[in-house]
MIDOSE-1310 file (N, C-alpha, C; in nm, 2 decimals, decimal comma, always signed):
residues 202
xxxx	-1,22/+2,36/-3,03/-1,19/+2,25/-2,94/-1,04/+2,26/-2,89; -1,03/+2,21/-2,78/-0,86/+2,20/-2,73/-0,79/+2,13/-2,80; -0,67/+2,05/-2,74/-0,62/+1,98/-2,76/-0,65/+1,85/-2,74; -0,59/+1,75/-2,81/-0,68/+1,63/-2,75/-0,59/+1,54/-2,65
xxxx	-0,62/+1,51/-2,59/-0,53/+1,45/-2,44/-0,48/+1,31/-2,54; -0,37/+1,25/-2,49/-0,31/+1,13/-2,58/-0,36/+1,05/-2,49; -0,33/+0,89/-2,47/-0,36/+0,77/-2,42/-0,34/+0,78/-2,20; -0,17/+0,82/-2,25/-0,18/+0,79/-2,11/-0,16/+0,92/-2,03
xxxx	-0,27/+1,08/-2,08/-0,29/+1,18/-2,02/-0,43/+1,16/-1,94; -0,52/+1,09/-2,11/-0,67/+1,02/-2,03/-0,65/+0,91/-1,91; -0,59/+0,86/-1,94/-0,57/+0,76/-1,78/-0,52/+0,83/-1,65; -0,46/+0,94/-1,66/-0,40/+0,96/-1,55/-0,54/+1,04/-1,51
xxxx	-0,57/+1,14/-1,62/-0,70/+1,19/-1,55/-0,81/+1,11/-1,50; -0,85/+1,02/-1,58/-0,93/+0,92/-1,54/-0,95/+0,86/-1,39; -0,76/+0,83/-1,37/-0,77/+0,76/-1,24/-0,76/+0,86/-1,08; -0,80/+1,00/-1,12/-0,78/+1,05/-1,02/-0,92/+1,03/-0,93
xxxx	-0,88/+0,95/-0,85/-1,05/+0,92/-0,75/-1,08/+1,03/-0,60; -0,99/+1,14/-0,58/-1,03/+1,17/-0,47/-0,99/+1,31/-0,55; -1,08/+1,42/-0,50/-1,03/+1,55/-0,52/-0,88/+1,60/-0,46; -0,90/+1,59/-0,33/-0,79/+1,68/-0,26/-0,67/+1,54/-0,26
xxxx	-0,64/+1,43/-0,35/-0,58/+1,34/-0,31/-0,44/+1,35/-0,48; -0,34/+1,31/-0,38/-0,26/+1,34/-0,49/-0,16/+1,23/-0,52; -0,20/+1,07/-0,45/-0,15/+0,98/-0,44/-0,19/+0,89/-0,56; -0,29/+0,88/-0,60/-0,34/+0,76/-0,70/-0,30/+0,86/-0,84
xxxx	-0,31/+0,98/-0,88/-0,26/+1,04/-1,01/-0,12/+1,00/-0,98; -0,04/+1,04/-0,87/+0,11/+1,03/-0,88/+0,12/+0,89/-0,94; +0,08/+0,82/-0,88/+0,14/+0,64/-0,87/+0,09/+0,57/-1,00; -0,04/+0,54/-1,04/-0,08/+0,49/-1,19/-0,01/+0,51/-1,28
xxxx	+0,05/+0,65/-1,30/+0,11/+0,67/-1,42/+0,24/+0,53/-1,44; +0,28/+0,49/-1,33/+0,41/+0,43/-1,35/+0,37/+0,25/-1,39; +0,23/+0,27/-1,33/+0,14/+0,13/-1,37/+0,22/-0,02/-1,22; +0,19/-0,13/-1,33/+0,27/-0,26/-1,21/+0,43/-0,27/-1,18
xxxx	+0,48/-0,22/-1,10/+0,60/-0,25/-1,05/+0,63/-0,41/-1,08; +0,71/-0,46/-1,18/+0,77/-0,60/-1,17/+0,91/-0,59/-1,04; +0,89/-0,76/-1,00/+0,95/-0,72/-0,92/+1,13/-0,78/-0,98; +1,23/-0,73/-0,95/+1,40/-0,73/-0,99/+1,46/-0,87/-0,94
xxxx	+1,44/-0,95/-0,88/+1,47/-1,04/-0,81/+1,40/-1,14/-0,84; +1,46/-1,30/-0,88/+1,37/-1,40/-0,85/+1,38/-1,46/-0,68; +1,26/-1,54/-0,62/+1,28/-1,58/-0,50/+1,43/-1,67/-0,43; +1,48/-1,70/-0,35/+1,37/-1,66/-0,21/+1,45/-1,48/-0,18
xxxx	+1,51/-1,43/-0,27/+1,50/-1,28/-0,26/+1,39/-1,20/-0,22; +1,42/-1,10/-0,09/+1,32/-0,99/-0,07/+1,32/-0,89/-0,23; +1,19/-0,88/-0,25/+1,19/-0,78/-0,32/+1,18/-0,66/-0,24; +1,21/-0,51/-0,32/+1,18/-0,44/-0,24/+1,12/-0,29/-0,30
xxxx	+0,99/-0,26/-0,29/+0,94/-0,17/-0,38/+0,94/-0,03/-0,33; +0,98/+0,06/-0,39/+0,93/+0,20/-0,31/+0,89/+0,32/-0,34; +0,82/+0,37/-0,25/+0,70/+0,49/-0,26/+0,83/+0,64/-0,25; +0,85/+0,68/-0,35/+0,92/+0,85/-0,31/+0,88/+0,98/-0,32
xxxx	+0,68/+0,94/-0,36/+0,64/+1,05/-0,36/+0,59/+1,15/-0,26; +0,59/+1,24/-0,27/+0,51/+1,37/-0,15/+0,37/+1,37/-0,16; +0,31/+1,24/-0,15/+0,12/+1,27/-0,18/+0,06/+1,28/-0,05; -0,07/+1,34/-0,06/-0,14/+1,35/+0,08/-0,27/+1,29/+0,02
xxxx	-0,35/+1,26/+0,15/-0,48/+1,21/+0,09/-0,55/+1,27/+0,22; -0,68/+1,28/+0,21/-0,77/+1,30/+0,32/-0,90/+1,21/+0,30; -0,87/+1,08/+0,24/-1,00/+0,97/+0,23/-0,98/+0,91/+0,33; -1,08/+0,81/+0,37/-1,10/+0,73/+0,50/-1,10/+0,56/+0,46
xxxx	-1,03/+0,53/+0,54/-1,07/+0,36/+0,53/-1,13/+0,30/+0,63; -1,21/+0,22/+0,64/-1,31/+0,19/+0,74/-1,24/+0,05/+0,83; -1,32/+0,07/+0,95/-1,20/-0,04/+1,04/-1,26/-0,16/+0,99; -1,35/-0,21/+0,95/-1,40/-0,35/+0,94/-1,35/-0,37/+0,76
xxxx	-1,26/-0,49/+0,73/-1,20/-0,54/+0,65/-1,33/-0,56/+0,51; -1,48/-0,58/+0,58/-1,53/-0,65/+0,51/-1,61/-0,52/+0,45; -1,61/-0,40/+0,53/-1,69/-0,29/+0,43/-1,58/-0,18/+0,37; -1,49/-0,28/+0,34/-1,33/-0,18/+0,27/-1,36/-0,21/+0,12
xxxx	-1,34/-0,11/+0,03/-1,29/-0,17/-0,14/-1,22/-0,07/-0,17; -1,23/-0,10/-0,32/-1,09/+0,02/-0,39/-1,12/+0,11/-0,38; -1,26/+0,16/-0,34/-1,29/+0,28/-0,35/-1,23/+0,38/-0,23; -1,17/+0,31/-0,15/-1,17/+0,36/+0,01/-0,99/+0,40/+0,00
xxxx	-0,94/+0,49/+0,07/-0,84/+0,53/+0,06/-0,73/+0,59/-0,07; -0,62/+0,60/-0,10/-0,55/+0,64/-0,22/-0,44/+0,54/-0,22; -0,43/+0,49/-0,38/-0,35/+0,37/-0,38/-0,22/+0,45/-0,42; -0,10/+0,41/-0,39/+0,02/+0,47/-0,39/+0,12/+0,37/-0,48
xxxx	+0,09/+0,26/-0,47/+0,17/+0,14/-0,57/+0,08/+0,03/-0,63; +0,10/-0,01/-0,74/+0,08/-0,16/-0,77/+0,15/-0,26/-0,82; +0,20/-0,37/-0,71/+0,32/-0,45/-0,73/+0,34/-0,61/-0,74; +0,45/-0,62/-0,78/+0,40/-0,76/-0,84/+0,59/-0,83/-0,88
xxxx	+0,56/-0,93/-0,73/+0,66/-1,01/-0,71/+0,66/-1,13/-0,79; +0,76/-1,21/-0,87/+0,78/-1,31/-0,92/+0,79/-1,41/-0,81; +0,70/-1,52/-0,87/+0,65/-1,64/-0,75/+0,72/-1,74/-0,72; +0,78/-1,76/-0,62/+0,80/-1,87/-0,56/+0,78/-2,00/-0,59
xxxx	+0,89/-2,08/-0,68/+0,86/-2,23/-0,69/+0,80/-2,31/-0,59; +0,70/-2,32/-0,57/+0,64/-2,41/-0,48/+0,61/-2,38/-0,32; +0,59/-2,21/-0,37/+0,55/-2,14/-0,21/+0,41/-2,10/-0,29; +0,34/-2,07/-0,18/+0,23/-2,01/-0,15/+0,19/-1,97/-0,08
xxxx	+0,27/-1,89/+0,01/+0,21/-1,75/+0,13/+0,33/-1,70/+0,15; +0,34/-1,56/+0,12/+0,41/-1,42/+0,12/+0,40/-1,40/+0,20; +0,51/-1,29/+0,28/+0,53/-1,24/+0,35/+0,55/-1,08/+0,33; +0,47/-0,98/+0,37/+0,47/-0,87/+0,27/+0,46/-0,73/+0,40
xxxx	+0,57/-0,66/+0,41/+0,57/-0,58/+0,51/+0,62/-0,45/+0,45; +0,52/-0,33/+0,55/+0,48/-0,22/+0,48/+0,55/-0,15/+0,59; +0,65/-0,02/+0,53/+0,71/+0,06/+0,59/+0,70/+0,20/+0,55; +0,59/+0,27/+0,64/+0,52/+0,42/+0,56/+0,56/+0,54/+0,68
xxxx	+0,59/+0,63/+0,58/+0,65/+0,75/+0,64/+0,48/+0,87/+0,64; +0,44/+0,85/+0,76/+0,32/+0,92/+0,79/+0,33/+1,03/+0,83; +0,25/+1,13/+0,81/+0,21/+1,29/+0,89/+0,07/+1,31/+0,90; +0,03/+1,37/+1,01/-0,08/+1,45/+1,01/-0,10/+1,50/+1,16
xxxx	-0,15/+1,64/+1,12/-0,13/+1,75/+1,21/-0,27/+1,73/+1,33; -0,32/+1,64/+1,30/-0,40/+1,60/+1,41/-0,42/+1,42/+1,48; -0,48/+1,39/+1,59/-0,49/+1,31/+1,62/-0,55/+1,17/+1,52; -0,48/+1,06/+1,47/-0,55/+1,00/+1,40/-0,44/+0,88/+1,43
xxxx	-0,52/+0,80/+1,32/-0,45/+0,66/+1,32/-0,45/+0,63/+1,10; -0,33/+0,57/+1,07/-0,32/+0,50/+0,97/-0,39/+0,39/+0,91; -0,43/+0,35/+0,82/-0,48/+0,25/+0,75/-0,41/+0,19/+0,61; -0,42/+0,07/+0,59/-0,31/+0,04/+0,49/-0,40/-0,09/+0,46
xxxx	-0,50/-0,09/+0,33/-0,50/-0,23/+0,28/-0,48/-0,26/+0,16; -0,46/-0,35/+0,16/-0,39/-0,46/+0,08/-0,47/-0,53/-0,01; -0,46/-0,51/-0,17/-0,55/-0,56/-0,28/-0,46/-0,62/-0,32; -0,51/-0,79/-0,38/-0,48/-0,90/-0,45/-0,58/-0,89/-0,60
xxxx	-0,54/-0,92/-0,68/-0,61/-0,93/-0,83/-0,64/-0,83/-0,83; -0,80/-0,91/-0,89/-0,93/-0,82/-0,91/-0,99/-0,85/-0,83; -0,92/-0,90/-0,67/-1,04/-0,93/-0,59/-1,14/-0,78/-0,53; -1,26/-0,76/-0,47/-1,27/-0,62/-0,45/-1,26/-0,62/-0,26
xxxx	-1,23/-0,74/-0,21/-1,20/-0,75/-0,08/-1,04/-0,74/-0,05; -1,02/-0,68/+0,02/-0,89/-0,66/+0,12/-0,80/-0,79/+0,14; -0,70/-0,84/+0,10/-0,61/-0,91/+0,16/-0,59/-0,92/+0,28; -0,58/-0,77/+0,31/-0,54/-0,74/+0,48/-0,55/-0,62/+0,45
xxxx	-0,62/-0,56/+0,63/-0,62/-0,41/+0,67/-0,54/-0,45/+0,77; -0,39/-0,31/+0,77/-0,32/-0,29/+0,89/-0,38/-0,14/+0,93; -0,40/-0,11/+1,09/-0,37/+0,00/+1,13/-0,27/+0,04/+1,25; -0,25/+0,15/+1,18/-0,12/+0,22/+1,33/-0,19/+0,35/+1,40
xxxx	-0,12/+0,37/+1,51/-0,16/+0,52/+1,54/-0,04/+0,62/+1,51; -0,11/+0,73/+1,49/+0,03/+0,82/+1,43/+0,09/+0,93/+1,57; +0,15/+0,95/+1,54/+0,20/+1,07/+1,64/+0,20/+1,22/+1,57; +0,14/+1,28/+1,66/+0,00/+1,40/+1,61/+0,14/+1,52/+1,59
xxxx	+0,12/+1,56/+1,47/+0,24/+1,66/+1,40/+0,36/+1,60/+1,44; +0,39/+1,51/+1,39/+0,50/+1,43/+1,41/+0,52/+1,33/+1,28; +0,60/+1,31/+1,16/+0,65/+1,24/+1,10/+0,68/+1,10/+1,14; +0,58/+0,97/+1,12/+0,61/+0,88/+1,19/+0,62/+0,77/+1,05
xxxx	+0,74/+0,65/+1,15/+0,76/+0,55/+1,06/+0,65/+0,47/+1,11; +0,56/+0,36/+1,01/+0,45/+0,29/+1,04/+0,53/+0,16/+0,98; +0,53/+0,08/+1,07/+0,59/-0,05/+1,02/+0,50/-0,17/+1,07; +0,44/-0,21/+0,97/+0,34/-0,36/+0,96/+0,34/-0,47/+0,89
xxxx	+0,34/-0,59/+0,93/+0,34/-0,70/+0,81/+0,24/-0,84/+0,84; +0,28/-0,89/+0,75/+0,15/-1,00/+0,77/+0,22/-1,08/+0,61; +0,16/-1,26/+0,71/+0,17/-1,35/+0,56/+0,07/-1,33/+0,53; +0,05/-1,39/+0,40/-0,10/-1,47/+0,33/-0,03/-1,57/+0,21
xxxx	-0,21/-1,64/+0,22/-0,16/-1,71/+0,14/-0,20/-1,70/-0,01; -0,13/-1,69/-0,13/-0,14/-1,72/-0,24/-0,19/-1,82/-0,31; -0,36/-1,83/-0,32/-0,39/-2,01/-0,34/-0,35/-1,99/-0,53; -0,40/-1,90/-0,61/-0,38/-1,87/-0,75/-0,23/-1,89/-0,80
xxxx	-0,13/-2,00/-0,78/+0,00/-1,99/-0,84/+0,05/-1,99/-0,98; -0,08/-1,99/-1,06/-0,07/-2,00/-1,19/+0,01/-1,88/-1,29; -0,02/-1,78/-1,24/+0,08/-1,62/-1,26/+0,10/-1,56/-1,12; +0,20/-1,49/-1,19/+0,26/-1,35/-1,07/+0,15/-1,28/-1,01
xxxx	+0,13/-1,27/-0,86/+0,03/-1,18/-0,82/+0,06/-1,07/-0,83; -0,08/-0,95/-0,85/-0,04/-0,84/-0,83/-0,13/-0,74/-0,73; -0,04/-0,71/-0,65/-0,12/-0,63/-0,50/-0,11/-0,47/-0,54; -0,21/-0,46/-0,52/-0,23/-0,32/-0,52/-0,25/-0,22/-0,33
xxxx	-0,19/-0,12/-0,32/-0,18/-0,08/-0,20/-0,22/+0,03/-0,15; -0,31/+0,05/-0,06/-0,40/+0,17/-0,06/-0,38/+0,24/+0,09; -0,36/+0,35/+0,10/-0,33/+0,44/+0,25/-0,45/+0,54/+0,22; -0,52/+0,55/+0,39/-0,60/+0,63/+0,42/-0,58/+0,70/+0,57
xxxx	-0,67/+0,76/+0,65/-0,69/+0,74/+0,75/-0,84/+0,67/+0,85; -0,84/+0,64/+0,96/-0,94/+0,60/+1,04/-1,01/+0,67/+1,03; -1,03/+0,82/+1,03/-1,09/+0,89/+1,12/-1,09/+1,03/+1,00; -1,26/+1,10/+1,00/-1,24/+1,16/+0,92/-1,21/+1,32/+0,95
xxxx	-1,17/+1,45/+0,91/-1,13/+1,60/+0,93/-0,97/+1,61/+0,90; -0,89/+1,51/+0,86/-0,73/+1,51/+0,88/-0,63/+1,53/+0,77; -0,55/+1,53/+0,74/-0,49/+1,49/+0,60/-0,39/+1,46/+0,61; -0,35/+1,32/+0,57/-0,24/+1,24/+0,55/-0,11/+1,26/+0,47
xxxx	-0,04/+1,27/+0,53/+0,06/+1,31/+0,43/+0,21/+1,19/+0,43; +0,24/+1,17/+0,30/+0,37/+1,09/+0,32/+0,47/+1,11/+0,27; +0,58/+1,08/+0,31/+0,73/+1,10/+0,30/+0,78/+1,31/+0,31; +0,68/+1,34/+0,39/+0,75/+1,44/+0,45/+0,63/+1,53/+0,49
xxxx	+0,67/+1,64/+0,57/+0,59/+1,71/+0,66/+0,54/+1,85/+0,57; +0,39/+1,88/+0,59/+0,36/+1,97/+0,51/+0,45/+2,13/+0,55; +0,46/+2,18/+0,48/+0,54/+2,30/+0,49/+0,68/+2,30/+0,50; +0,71/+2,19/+0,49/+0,87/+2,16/+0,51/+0,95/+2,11/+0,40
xxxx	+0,92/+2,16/+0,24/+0,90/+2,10/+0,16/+1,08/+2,10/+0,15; +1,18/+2,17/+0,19/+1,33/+2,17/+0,17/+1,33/+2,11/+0,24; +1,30/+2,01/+0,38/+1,37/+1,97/+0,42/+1,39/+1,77/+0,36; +1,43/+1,73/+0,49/+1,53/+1,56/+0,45/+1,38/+1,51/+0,37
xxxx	+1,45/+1,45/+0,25/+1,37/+1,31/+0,20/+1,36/+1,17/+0,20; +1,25/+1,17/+0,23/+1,19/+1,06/+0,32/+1,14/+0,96/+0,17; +1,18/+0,86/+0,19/+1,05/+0,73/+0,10/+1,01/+0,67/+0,18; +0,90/+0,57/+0,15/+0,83/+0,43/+0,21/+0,84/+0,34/+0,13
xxxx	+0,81/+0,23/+0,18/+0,86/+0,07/+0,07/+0,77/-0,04/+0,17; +0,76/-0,10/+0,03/+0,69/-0,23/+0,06/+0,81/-0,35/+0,04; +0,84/-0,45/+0,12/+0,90/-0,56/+0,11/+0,84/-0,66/+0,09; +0,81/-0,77/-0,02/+0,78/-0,93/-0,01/+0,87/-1,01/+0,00
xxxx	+0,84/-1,14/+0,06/+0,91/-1,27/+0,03/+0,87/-1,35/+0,05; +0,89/-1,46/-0,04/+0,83/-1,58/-0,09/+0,85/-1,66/+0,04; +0,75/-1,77/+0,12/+0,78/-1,85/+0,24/+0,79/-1,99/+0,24; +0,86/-2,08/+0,26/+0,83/-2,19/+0,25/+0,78/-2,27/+0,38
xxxx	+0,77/-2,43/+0,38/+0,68/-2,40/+0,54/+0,76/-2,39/+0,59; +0,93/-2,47/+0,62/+0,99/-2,44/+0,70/+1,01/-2,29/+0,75; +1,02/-2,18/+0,63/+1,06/-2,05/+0,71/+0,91/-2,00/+0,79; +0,79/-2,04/+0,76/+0,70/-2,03/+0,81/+0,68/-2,05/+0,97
xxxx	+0,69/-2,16/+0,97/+0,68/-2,15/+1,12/+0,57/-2,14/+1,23; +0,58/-2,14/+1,35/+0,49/-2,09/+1,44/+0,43/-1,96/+1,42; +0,54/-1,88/+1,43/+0,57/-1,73/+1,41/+0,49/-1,70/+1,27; +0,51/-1,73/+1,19/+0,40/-1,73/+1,04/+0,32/-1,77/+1,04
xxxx	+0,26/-1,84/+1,07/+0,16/-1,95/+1,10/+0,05/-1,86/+1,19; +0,12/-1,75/+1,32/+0,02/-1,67/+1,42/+0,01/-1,53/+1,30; +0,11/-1,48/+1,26/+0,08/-1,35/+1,14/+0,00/-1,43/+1,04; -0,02/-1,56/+1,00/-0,12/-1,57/+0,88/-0,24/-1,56/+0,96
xxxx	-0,30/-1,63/+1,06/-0,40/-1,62/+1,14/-0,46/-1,46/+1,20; -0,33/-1,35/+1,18/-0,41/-1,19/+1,17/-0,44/-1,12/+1,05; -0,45/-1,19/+0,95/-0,50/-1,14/+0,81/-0,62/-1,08/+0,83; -0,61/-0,91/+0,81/-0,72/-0,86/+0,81/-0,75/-0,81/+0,96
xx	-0,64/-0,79/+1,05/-0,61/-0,76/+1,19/-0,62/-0,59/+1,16; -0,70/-0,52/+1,24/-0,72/-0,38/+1,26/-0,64/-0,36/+1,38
């Protein structure tokens, strides 16, 4: 017999869900990101690894689950006294050498439905910043939520790559980051009020 794998060797093997994908082994190991800040501080979380994925996430919110794309974080802001809808904006450093578009949704709990799907279009062999955000609302204020974050593409033959360009492995490093903040109604607003109403906006 081999060796016997210890606790958190079996998990990392365990949670590898896509063959050619290098995002969900990289990120599990580090488990829930707590967040450093109590509110109305931005928290601010970030992605510095080099993973690519080639899974697909589907444009309709309602036939998306965990199984769809590679999760790269799982994070978890301390709650807002007496808020309940976040403000949670995603800043991803994308590649891929062909025509496609980005996908990015957004897991709460154990729900197996999407919080929100954002997409972008990428610019084809070009290193692109993807910058998307959206409220929601938080009805559970009983504990700290924790979102889980998953990147794919639209479209399937491509491979995604983040925080830098394949073959370019010397050159500049790149991260991506997720930002939250806790909203109250006044910072809400009209303007929040039209981003909560595109929850789950393709």
């Amino acid at each position: 017999m081999g060796r016997r794998f210890d606790v958190e060797e079996a998990a990392d093997w365990l949670v590898r869900e896509h063959e050619h994908s290098t995002l969900t082994y990289h990120q599990y190991r580090t488990r829930t990101i707590p967040a450093r800040h109590d509110p109305p501080h931005t928290d601010q979380f970030t992605y510095e690894g080099r993973g690519h994925t080639d899974s697909v996430i589907p444009e309709h919110p309602k036939n998306v689950t965990r199984h769809h794309g590679a999760s790269i974080m799982r994070i978890s802001p301390r709650h807002g006294a007496g808020a309940t809808e976040l403000h949670m904006r995603v800043l991803l450093h994308c590649h891929c050498s062909e025509p496609n578009l980005v996908r990015v949704a957004v897991f709460q709990d154990d729900s197996e439905r999407p919080l929100a799907v954002l997409t972008e279009h990428l610019i084809e062999a070009e290193l692109t910043l993807i910058d998307q955000d959206f409220v929601a609302s938080v009805v559970d204020t009983s504990h700290p939520p924790v979102f889980e974050i998953r990147v794919g593409l639209a479209n399937s033959g491509g491979t995604l790559s983040l925080n830098h360009v394949p073959g370019q492995d010397g050159g500049a490093a790149f991260s991506s980051e997720v930002r939250l903040q806790w909203l109250s109604e006044k910072d809400i607003g009209a303007a929040g009020r039209q981003a909560l109403n595109q929850i789950g906006r393709v």
